[in-house]
DSSP file (Angstrom, degrees, kcal/mol; ACC not computed):
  #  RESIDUE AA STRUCTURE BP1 BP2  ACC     N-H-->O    O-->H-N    N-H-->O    O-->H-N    TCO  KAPPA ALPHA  PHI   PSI    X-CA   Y-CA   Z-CA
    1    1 A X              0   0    0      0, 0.0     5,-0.1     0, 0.0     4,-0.1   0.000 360.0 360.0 360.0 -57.4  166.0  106.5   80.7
    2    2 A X    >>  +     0   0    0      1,-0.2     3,-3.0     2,-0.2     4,-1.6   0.984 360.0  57.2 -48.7 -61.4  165.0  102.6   81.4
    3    3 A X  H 3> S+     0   0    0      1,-0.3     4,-1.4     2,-0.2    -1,-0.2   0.887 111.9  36.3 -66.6 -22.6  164.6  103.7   85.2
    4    4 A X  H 34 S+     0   0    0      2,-0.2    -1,-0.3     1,-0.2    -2,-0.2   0.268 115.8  50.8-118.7  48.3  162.3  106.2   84.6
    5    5 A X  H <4 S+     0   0    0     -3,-3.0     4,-0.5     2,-0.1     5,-0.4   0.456 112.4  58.1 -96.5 -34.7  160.3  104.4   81.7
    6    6 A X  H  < S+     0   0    0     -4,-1.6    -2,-0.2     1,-0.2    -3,-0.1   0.538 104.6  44.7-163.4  85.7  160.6  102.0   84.5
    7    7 A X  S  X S+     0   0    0     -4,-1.4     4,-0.5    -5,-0.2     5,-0.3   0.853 108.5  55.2 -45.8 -72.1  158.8  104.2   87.0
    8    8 A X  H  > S+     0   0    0      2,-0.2     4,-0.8     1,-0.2    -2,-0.2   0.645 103.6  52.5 -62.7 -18.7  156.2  105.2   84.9
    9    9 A X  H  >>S+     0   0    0     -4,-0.5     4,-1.9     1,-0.2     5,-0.5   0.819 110.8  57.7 -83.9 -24.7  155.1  101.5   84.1
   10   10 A X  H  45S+     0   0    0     -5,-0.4     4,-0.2     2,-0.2    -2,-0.2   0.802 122.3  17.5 -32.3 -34.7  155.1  101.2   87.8
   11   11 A X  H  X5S+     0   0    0     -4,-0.5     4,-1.5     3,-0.1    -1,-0.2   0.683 119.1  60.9-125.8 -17.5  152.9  103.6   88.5
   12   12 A X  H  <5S+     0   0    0     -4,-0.8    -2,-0.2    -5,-0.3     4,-0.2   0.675 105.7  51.7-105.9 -13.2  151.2  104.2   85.2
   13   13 A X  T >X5S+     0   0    0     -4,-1.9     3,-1.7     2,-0.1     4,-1.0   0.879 112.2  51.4 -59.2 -58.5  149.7  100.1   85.1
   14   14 A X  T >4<S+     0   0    0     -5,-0.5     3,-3.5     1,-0.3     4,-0.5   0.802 108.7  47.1 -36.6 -81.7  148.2  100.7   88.9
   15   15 A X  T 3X S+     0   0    0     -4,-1.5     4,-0.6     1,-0.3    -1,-0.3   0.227 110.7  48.4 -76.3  -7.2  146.6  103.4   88.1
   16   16 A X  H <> S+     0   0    0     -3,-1.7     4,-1.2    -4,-0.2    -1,-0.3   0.597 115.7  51.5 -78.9  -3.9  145.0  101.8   84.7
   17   17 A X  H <X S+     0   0    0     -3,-3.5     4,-2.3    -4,-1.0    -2,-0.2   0.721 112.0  42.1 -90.4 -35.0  144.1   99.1   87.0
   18   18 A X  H  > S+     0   0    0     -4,-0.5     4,-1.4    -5,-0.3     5,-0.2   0.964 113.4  49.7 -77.4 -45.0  142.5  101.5   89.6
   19   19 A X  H  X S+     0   0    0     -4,-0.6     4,-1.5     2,-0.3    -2,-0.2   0.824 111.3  56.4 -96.4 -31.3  140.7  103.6   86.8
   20   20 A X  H  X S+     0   0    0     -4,-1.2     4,-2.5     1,-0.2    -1,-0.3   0.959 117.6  40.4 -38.6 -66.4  139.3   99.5   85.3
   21   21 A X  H  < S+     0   0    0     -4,-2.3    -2,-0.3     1,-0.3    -1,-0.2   0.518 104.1  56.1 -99.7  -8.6  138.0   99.2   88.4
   22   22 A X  H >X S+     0   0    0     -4,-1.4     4,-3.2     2,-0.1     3,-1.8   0.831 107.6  55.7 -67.7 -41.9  136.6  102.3   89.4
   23   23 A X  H 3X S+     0   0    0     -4,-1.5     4,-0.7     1,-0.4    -2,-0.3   0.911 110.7  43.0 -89.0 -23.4  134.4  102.1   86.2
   24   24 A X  H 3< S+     0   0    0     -4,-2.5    -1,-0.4     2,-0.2     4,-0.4   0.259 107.2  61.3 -85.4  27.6  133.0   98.7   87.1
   25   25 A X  H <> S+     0   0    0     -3,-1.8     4,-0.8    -5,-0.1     5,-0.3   0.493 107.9  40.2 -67.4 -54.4  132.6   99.9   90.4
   26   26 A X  H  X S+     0   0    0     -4,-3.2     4,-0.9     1,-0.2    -2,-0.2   0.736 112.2  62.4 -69.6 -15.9  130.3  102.6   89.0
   27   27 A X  H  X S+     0   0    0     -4,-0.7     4,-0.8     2,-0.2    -1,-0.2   0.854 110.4  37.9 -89.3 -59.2  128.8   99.8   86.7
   28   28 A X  H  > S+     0   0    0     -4,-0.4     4,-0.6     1,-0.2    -1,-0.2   0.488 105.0  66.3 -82.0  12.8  127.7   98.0   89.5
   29   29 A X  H  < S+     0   0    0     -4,-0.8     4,-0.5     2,-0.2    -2,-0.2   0.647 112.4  38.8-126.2 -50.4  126.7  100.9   91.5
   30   30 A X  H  X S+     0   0    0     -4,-0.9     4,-1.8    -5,-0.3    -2,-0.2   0.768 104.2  57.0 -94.3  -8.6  124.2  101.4   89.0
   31   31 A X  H  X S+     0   0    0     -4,-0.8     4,-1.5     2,-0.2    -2,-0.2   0.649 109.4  50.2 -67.7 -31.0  123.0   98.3   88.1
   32   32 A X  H  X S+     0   0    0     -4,-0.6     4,-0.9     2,-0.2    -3,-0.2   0.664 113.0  58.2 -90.9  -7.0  122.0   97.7   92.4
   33   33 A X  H  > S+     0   0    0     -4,-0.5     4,-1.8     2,-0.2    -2,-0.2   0.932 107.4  38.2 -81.4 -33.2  120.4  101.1   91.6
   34   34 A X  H  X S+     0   0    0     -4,-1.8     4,-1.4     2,-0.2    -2,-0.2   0.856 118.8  51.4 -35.5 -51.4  118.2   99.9   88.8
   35   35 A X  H  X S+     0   0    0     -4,-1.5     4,-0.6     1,-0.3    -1,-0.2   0.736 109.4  45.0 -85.4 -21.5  117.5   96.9   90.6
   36   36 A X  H >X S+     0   0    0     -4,-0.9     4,-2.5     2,-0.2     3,-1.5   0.953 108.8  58.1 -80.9 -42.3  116.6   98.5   93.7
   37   37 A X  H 3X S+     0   0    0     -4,-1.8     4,-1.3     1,-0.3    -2,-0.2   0.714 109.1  46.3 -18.0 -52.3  114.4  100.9   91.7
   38   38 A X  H 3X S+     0   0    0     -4,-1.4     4,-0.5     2,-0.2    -1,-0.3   0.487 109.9  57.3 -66.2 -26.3  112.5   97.7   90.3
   39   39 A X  H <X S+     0   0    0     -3,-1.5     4,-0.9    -4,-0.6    -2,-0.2   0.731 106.8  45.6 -74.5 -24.8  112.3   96.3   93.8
   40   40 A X  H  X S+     0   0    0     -4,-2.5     4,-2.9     1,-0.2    -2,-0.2   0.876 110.4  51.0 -91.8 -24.1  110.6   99.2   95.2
   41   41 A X  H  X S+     0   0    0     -4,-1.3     4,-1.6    -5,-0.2    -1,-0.2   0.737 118.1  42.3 -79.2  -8.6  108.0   99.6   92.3
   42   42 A X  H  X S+     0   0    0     -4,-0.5     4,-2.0     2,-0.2    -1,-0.2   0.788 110.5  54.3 -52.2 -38.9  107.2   95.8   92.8
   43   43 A X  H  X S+     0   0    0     -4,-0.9     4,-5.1     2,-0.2    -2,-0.2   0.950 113.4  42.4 -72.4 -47.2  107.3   96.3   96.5
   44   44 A X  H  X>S+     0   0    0     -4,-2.9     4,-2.5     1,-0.2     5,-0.8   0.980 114.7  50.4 -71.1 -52.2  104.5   99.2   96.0
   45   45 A X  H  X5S+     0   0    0     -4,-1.6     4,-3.7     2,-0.2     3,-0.4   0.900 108.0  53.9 -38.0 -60.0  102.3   97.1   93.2
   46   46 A X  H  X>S+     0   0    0     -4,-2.0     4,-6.4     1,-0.3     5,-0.5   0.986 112.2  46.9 -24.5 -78.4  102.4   94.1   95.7
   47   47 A X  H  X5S+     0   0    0     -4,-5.1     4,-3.2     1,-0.2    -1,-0.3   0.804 113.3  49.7 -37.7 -48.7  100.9   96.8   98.2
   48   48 A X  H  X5S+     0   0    0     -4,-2.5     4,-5.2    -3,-0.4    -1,-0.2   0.889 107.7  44.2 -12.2 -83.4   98.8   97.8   95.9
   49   49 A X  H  X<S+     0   0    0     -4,-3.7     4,-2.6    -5,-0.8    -1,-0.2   0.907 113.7  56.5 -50.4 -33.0   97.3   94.7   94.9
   50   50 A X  H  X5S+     0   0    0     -4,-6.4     4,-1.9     2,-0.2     5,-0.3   0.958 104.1  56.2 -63.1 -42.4   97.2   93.8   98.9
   51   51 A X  H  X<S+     0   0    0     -4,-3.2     4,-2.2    -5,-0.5     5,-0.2   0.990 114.9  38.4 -52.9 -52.2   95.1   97.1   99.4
   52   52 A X  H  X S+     0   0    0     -4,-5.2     4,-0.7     2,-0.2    -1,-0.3   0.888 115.4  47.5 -71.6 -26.3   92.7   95.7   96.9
   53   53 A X  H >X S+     0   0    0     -4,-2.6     3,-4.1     2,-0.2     4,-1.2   0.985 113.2  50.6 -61.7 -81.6   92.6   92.2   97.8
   54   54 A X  H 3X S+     0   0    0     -4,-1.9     4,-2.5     1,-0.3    -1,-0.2   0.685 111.4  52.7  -7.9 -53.3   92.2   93.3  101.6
   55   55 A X  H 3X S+     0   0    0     -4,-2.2     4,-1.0    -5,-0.3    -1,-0.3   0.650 108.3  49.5 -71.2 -32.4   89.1   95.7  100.4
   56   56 A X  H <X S+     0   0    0     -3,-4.1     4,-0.8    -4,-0.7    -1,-0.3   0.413 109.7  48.4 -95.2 -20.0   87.6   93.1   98.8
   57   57 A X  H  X S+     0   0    0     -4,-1.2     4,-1.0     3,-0.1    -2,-0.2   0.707 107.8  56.3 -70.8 -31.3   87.8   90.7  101.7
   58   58 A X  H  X S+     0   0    0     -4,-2.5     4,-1.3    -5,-0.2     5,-0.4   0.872 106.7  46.0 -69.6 -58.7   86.6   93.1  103.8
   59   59 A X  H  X>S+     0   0    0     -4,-1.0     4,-1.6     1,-0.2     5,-0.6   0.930 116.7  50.6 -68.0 -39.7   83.0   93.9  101.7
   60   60 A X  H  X5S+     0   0    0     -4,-0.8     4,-2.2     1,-0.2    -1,-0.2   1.000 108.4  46.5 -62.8 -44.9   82.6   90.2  101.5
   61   61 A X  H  X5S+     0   0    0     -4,-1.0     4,-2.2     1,-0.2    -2,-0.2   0.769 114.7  48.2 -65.9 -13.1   83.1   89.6  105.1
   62   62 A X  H  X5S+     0   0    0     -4,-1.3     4,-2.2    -3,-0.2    -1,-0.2   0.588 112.0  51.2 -79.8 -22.4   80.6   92.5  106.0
   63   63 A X  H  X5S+     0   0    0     -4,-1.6     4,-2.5    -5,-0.4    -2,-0.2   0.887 110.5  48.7 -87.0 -34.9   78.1   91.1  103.5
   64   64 A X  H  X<S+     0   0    0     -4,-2.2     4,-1.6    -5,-0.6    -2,-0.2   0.995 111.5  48.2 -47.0 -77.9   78.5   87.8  105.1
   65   65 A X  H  X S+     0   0    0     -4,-2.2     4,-2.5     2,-0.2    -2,-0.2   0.844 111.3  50.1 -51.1 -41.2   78.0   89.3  108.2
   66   66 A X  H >X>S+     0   0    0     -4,-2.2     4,-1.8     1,-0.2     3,-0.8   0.994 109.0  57.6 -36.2 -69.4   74.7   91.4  106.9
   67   67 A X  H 3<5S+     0   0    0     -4,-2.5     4,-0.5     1,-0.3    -1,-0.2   0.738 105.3  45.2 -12.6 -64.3   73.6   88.6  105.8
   68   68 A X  H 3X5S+     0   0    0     -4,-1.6     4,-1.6     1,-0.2    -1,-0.3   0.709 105.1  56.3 -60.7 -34.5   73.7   86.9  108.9
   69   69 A X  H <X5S+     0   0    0     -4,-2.5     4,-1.8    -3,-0.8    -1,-0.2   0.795 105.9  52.0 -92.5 -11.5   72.3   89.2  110.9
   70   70 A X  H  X5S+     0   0    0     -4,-1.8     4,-2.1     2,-0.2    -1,-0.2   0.740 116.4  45.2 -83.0   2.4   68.8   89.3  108.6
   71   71 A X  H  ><S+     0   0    0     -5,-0.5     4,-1.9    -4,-0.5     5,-0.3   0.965 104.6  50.9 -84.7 -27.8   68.6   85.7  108.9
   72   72 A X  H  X S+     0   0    0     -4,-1.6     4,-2.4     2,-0.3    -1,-0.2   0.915 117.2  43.1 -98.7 -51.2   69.2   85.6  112.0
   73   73 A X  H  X S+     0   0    0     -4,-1.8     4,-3.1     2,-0.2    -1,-0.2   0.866 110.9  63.2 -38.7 -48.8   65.9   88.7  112.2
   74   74 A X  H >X S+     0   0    0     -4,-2.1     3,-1.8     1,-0.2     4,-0.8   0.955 103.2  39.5 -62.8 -75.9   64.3   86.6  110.0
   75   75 A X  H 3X S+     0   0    0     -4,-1.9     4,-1.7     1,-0.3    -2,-0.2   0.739 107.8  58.6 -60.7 -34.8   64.1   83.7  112.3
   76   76 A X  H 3X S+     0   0    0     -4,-2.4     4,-3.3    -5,-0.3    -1,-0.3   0.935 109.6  51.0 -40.8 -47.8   63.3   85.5  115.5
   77   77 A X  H XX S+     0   0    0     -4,-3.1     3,-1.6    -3,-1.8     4,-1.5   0.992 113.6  39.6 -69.0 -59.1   60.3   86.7  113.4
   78   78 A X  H 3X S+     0   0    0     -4,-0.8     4,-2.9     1,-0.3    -1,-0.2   0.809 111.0  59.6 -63.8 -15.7   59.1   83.3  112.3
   79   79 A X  H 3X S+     0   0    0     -4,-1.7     4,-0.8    -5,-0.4    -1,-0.3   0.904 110.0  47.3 -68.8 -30.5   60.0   82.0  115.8
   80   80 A X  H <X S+     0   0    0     -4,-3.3     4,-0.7    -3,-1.6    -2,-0.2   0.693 114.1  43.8 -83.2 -17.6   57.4   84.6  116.9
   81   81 A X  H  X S+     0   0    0     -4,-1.5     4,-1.3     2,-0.2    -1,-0.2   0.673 105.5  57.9 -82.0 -13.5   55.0   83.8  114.7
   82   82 A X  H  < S+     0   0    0     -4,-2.9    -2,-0.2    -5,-0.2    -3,-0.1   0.722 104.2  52.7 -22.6 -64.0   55.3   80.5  115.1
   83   83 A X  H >X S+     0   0    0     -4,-0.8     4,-1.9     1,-0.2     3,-1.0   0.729 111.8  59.5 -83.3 -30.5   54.4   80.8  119.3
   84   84 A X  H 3< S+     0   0    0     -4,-0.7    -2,-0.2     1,-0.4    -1,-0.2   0.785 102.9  38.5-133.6  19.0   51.5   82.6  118.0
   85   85 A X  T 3< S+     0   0    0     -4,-1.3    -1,-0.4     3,-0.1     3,-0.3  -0.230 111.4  58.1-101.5  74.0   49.8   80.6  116.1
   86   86 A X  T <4 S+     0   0    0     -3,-1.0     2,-0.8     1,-0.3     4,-0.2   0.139 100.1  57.8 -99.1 -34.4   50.4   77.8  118.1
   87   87 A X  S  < S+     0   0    0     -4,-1.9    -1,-0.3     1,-0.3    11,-0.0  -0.959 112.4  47.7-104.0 105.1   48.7   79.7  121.1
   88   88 A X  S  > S+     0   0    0     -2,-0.8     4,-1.6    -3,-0.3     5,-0.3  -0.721 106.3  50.4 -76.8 -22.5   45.6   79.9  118.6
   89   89 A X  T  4 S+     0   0    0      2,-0.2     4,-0.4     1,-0.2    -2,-0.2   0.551 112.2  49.6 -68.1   3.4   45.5   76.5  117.5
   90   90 A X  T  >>S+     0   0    0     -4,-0.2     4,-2.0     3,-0.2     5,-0.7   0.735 114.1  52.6-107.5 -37.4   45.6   75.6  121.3
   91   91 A X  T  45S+     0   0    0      1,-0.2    13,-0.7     3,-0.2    -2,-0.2   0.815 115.8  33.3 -52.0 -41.0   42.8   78.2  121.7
   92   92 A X  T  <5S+     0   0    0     -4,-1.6    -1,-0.2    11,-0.1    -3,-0.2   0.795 124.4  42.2-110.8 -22.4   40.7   77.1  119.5
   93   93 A X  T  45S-     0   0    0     -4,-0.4    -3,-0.2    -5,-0.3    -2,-0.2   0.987 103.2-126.8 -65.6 -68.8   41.5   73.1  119.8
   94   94 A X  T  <5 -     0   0    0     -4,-2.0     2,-0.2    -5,-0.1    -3,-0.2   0.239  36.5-176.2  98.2  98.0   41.6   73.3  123.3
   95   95 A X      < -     0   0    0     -5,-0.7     3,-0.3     1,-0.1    -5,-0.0  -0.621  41.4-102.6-112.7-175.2   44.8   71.9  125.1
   96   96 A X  S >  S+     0   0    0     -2,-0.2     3,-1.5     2,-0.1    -1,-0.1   0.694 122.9  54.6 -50.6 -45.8   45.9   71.4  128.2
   97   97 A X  T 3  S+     0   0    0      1,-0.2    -1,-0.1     3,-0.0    -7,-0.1   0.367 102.6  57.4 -68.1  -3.6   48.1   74.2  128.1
   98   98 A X  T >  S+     0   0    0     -3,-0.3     3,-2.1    -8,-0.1    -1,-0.2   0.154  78.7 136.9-116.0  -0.4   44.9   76.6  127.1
   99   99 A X  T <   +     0   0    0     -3,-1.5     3,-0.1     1,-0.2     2,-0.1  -0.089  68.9  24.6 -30.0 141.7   43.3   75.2  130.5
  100  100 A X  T 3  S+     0   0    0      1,-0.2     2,-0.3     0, 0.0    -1,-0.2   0.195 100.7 121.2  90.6 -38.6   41.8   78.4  132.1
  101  101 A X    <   -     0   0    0     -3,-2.1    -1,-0.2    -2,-0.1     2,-0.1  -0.642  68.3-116.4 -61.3 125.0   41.4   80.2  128.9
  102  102 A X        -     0   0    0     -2,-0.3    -1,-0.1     1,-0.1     3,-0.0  -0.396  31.0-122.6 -53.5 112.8   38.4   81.4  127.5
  103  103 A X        -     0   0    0     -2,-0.1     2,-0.5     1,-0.1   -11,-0.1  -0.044  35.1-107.2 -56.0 171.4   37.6   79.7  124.2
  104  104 A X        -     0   0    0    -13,-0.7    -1,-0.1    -3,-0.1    -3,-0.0  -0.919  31.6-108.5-108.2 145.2   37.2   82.2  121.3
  105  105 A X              0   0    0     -2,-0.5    -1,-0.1     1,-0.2    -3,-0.0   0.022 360.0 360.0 -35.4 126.7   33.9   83.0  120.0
  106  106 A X              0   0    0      0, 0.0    -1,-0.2     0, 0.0    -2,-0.0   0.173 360.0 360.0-127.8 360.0   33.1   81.4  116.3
């Protein structure tokens, strides 16, 4: 009777030891599932947030560039109005550089 009470603590201790450790096995087994669960809706907000940052980096830097390109219009036009009045104040002063030229009529 002692040898096979002890059998049974023999075998019947593992196997509370196994069945302990199975269920914090499963414990943690869902706990890295939570936690990856919470990493991936982080991961996707993050994206998220990048998409909009990005999107908003983007319209500034095309309005920047707009920008640029009517000043950049702008000044061609004053540079060409510029050259001509100059070539009537040389018309009508009389420069060197209006040599050859006809005065204009007042």
């Amino acid at each position: 009777m002692i040898e096979i009470a002890g059998l049974l603590a023999s075998v019947i201790i593992p196997a509370i030891g196994g069945i302990v450790w199975l269920v914090r096995l499963e414990g943690r087994i869902n706990s890295n599932k939570q936690t990856i669960a919470e990493v991936q809706k982080d991961q996707e907000d993050l994206r998220a947030q990048v998409r909009l940052d990005l999107a908003a980096i983007t319209a500034r830097a095309d309005a920047e560039a707009a920008a640029h390109n009517q000043t950049t219009i702008a000044l061609v036009r004053v540079q060409e109005q510029l050259k001509y009045l100059t070539d009537m104040i040389e018309r009508l002063v009389g420069s060197p550089r209006a040599r050859g030229r006809q005065p204009v009529d007042q």
